[in-house]
C-alpha positions in Angstrom: 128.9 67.4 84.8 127.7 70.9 85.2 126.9 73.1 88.6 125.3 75.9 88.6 126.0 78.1 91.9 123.2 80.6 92.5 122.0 83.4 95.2 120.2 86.7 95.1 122.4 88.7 93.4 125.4 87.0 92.1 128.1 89.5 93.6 129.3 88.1 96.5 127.9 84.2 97.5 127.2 82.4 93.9 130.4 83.7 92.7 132.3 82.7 95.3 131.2 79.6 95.3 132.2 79.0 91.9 135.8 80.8 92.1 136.3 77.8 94.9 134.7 75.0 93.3 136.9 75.6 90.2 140.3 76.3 91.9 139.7 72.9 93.9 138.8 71.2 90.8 141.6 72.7 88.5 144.0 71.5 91.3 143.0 67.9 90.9 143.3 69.0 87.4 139.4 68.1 87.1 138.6 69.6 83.5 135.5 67.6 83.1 133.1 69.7 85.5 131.9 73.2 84.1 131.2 75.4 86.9 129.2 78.8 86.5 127.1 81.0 88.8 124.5 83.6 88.2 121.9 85.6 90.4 118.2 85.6 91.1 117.8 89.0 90.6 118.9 91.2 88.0 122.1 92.4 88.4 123.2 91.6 85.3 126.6 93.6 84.7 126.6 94.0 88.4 130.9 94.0 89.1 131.9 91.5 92.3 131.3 92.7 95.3 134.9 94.4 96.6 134.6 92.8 99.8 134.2 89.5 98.5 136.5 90.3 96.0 139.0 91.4 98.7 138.2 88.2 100.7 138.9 85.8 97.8 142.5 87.1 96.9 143.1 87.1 100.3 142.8 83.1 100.1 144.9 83.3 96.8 141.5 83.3 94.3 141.6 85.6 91.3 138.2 87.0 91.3 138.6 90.6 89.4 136.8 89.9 86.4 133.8 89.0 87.8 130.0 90.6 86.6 127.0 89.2 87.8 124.4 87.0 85.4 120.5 86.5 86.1 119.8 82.8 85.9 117.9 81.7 83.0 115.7 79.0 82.3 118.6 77.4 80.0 121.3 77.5 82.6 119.0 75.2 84.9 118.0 73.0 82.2 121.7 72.2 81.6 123.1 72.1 84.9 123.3 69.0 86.3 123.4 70.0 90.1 121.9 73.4 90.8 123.3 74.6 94.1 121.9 77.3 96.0 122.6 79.1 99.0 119.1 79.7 100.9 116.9 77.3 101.3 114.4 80.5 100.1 116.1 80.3 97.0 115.6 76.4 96.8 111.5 77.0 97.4 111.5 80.2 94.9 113.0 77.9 92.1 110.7 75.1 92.9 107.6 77.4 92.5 109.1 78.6 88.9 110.2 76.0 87.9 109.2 72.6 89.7 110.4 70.5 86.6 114.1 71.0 88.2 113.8 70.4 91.7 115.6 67.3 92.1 118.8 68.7 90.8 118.2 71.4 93.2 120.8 71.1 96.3 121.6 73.4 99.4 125.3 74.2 99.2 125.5 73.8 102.7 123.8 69.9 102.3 127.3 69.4 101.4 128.9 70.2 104.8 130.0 67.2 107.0 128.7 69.1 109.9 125.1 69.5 108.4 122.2 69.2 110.5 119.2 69.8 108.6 118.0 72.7 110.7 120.9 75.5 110.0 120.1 75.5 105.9 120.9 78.9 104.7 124.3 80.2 104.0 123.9 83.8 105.1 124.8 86.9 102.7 127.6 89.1 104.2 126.9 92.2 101.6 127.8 95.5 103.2 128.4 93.6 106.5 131.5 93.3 108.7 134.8 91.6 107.2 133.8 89.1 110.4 130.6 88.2 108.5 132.7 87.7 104.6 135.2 85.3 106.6 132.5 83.6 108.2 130.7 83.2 104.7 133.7 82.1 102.7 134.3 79.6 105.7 131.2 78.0 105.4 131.1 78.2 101.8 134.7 76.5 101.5 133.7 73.8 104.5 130.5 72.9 102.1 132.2 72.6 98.7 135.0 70.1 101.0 131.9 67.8 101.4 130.8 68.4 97.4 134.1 67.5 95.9 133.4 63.8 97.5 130.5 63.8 95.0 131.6 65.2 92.1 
């Protein structure tokens, strides 16, 4: 199986996503799930946000060696589940691209608490540490409800 974490720029929400998704997995000693991330914009070479960066080694994540990707038409054809993080990004990729939409998925979708209405897992960049806890939080609580799928 193959997920594909995307969100604007790849420097703070897509990758964090990912640094998650494979510590839970690699714990569980899951090797059979490749996990990547990558940005809608071009940001390519981009380091990790230090903030985020700061907020994932705070939870025990190595995240140093992070640079941000653009997504590319080959990265969605071979992910299985392409998981993004607006629901803006969802309707962008279904106007490029249409062929993929049913393997596209809201991360939060994956949340136990998901309504429907609340869709968008906000971007913290340059906001207060508040915000980056808040993110990670909800990131963390949706990828709890995606490791039931995987």
């Amino acid at each position: 199986m193959t997920v594909l974490f995307l969100c604007t720029a790849n420097i703070v929400r897509s990758f964090m996503a990912e640094r998650i998704l494979k510590k839970r997995l690699a714990k569980i000693k899951r090797s059979d799930v490749v996990v990547s991330s990558a940005g809608m914009i071009d940001m390519q070479g981009t380091e990790g946000d230090p903030a985020a960066i700061k907020m994932l080694a705070a939870h025990g994540y190595d995240s140093l060696s992070h640079v941000s990707r653009l997504v590319s038409e080959g990265m969605l054809e071979k992910a299985d589940w392409i998981v993004v993080m607006e629901n803006a990004h969802r309707q962008r990729l279904i106007g490029d691209y249409p062929q993929y939409e049913e393997k596209i998925r809201l991360l939060k979708s994956f949340a136990q608490d998901y309504d429907g209405i609340n869709q968008d897992i906000r971007d913290p960049y340059r906001q207060s540490v508040y915000n980056y806890r808040f993110c990670f939080s909800e990131i963390y609580m949706a990828i709890d409800g995606m490791m039931k799928c995987i």
